[in-house]
C-alpha positions as CSV (number, residue, x, y, z in Angstrom):
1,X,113.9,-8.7,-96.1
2,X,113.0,-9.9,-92.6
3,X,115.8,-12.1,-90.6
4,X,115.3,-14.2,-88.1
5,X,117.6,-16.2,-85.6
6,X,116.3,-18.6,-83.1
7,X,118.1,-21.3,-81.3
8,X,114.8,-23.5,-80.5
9,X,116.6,-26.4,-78.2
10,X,115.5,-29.3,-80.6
11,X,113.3,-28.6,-83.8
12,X,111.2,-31.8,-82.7
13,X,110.3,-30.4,-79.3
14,X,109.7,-27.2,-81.0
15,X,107.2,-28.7,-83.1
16,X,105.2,-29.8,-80.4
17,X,105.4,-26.4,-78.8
18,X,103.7,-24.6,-82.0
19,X,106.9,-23.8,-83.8
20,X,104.9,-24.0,-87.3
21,X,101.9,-22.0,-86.3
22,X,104.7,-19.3,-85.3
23,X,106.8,-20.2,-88.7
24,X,102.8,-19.1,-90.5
25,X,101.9,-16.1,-88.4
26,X,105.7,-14.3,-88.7
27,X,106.8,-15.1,-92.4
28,X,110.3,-15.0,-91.8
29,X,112.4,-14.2,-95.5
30,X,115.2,-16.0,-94.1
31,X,115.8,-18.0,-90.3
32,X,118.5,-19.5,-89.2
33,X,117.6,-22.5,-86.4
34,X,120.0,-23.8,-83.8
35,X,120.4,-27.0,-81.9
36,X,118.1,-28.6,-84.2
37,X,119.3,-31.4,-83.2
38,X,117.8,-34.1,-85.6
39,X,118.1,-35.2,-89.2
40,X,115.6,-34.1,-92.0
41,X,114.4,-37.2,-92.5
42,X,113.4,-37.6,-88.9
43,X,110.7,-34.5,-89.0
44,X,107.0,-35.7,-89.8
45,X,106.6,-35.7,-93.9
46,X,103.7,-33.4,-93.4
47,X,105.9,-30.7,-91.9
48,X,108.9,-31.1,-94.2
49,X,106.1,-30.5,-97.5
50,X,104.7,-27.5,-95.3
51,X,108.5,-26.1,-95.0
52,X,109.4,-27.1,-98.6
53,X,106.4,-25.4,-100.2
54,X,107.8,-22.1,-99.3
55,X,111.5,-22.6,-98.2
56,X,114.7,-24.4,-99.6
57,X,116.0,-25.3,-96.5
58,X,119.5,-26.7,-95.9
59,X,119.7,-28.8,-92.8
60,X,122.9,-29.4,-90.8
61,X,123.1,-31.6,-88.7
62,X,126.1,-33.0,-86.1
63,X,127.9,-36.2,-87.5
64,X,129.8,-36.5,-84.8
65,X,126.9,-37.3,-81.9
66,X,123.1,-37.9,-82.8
67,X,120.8,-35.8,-81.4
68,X,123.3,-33.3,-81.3
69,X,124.1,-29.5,-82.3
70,X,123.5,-29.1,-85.7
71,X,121.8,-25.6,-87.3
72,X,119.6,-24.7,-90.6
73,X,119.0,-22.1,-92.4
74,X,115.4,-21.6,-94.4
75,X,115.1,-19.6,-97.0
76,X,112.1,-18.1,-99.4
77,X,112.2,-20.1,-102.3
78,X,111.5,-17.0,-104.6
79,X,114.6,-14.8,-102.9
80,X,117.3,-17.2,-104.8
81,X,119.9,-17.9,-102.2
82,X,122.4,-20.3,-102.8
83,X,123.5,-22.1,-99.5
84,X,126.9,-23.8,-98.2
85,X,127.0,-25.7,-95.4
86,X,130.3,-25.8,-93.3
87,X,133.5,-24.1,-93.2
88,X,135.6,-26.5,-95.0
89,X,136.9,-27.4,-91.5
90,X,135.9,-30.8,-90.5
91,X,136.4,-30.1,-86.8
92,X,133.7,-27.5,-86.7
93,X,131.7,-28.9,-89.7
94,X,131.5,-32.5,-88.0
95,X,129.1,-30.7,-85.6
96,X,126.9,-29.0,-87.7
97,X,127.9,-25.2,-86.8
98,X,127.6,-23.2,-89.2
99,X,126.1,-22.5,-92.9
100,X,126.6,-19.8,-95.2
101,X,123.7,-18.6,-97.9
102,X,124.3,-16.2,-100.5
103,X,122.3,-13.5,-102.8
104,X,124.5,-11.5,-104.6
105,X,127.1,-9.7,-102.9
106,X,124.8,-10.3,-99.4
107,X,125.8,-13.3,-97.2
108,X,123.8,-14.4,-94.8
109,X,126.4,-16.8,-92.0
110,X,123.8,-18.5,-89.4
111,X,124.9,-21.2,-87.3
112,X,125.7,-22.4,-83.6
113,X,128.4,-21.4,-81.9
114,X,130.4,-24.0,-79.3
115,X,130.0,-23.4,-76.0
116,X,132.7,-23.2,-73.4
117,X,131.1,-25.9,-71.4
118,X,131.1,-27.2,-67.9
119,X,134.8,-25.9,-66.5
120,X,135.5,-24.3,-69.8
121,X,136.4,-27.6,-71.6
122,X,135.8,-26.6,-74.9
123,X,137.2,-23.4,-74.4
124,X,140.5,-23.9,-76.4
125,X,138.1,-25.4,-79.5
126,X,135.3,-22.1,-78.9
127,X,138.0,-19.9,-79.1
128,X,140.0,-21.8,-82.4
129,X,136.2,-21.5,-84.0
130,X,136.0,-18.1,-83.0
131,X,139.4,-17.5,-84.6
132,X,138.5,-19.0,-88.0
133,X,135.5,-17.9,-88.6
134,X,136.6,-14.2,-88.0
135,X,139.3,-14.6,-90.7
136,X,136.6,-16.1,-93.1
137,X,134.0,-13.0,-92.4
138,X,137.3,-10.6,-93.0
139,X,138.1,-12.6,-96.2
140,X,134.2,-12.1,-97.5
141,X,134.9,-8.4,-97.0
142,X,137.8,-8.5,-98.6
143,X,136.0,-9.9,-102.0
144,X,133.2,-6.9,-101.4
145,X,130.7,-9.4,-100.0
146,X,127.8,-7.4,-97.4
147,X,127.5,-10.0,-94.3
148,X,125.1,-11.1,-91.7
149,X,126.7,-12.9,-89.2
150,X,123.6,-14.3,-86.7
151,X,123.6,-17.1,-84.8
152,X,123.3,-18.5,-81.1
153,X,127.0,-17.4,-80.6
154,X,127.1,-18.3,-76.6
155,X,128.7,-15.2,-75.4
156,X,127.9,-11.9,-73.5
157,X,129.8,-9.8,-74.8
158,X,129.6,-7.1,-72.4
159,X,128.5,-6.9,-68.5
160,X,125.1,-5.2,-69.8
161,X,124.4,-8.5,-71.5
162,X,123.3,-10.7,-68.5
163,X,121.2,-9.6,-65.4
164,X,123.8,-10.4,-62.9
165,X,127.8,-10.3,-64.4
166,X,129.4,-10.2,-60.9
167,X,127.5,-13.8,-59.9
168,X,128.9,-15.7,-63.9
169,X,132.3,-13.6,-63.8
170,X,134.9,-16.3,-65.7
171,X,131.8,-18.9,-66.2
172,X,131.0,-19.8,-69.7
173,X,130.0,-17.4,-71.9
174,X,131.4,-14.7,-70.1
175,X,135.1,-15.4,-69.5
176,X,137.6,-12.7,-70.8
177,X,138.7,-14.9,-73.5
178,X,135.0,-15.4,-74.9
179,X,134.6,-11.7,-75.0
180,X,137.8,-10.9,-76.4
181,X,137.4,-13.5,-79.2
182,X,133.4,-11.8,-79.5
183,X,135.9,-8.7,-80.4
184,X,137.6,-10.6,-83.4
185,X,134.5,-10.3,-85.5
186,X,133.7,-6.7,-85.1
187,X,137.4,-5.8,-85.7
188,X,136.7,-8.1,-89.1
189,X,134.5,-5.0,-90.0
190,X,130.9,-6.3,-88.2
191,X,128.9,-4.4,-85.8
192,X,126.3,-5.7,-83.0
193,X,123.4,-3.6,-84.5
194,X,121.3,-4.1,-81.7
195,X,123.9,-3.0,-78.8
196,X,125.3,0.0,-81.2
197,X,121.1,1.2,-81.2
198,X,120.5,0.8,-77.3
199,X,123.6,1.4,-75.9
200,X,122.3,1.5,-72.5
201,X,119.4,-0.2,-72.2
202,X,119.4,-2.9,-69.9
203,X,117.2,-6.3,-69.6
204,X,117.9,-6.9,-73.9
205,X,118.0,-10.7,-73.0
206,X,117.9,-13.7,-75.4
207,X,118.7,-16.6,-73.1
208,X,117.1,-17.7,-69.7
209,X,118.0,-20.7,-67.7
210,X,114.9,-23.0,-66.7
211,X,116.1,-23.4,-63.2
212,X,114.4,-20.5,-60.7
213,X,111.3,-19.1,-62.6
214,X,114.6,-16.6,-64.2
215,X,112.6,-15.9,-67.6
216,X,109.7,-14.8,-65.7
217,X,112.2,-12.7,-63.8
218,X,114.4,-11.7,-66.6
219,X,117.1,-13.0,-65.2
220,X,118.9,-13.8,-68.7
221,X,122.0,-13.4,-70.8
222,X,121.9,-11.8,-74.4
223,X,124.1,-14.4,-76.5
224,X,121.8,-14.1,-79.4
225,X,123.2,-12.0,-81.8
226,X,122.8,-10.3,-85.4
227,X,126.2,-8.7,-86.5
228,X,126.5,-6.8,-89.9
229,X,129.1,-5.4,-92.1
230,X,129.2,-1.9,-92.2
231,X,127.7,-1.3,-95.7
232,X,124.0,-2.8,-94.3
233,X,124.4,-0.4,-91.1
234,X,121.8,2.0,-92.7
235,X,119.5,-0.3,-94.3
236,X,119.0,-2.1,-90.8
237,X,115.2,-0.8,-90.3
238,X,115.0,-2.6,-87.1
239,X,116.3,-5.3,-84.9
240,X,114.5,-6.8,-82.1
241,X,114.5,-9.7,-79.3
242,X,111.3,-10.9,-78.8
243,X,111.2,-12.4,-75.7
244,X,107.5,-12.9,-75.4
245,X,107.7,-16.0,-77.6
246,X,108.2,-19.0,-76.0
247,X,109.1,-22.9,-77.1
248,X,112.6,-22.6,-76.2
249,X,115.0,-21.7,-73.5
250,X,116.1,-19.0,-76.2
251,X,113.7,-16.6,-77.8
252,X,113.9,-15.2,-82.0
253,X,115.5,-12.6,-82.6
254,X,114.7,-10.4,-85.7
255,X,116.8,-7.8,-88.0
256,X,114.5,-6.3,-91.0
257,X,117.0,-5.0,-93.6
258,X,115.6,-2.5,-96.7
């Protein structure tokens, strides 16, 4: 099965950036979107039948702010997943952050992680999320569940994540708390396939701002993330950014599992 994750800054302005003609050409199993940012019922009729004719897709979006947050998941209709939205945590699930789908023993978590915000305002709720949703992946694995954990989790976790560390030391997404909290779900029993495969290698960059020309620079961040339990380690046949496709400030990411 092919995964996708792809936080596309509002699924209405993706649409007018040729989100569906990408959606046809890929074929993504299963994607999780982020900062949708609108209800179903808001999207053009003609798309929703084009999406419904090959996915079930459960839509998420914020209660607590329109236009807001708010994440999906789309699945093929003939893989059989079964999907939750929420944690069961109104403070989280008020904002659309997360949803959980399920085949089997394989659950696939997508969503949108807080951000720290402007002076690290939310940084007390981030790191309460963060928190919470570890001790729900380590309670999956405790019931033999297989996890995927993707989403846009706004964190780098280490300084080979962004282009310049020294310039965003303590600025959101890279404080010591965020990284130590990005910590929480590996010691739950995930790993960042894509890190753990190119230990090294630098410029692996999911995020660019749109001030500066910085994505035609590569001057980005890597806060897009696929993390998996152990037991899928060696049936990950690749994982990928692909930061030649455009539409968003963030770019897909893809993990194809056998």
């Amino acid at each position: 099965m092919n995964f996708y994750t792809w936080n596309v800054n509002g699924f209405r302005a993706a649409l007018k950036k040729g989100f569906m003609d990408w959606l046809e050409a890929t074929d993504p199993d299963v994607i999780s979107l982020q900062e949708i940012r609108c209800e179903w019922e808001e999207i053009d009729l003609g798309v929703r039948r084009q999406i419904e004719s090959a996915y079930d897709a459960s839509w998420f979006p914020a209660r607590s702010k329109k236009g807001y947050s708010g994440a999906a998941t789309l699945s093929k209709r003939e893989l059989g997943f079964t999907h939750a939205q929420g944690l069961g945590l109104e403070v989280y699930d008020q904002e659309g952050r997360v949803l959980q789908s399920t085949q089997g023993d394989l659950v696939f978590i997508g969503g949108y992680f807080p951000n720290a915000s402007t002076g690290l305002a939310r940084l007390d709720y981030k790191r309460a999320f963060a928190r919470d949703l570890a001790a729900h992946v380590k309670a999956l694995h405790g019931q033999g569940k297989q996890i995927i954990l993707t989403g846009d989790m706004n964190v780098a976790p280490e300084e080979i994540d962004l282009a310049r560390p020294k310039d965003n030391r303590m600025n959101p997404g890279f404080t010591d708390e965020e990284r130590q909290d990005f910590k929480l779900y590996l010691a739950a029993g995930l790993h960042d396939i894509l890190r753990e495969r190119n230990p090294a290698t630098t410029g692996l960059y999911t995020w660019w701002t749109q001030r500066g020309g910085a994505r035609a620079k590569n001057v980005g961040w890597r806060i897009d993330h696929f993390l998996v339990s152990e037991g899928l380690c060696n049936r990950v046949a690749d994982v990928r950014i692909h930061a030649e496709i455009m539409g968003s400030d963030h770019c897909p990411v893809s993990l194809a599992l056998t």
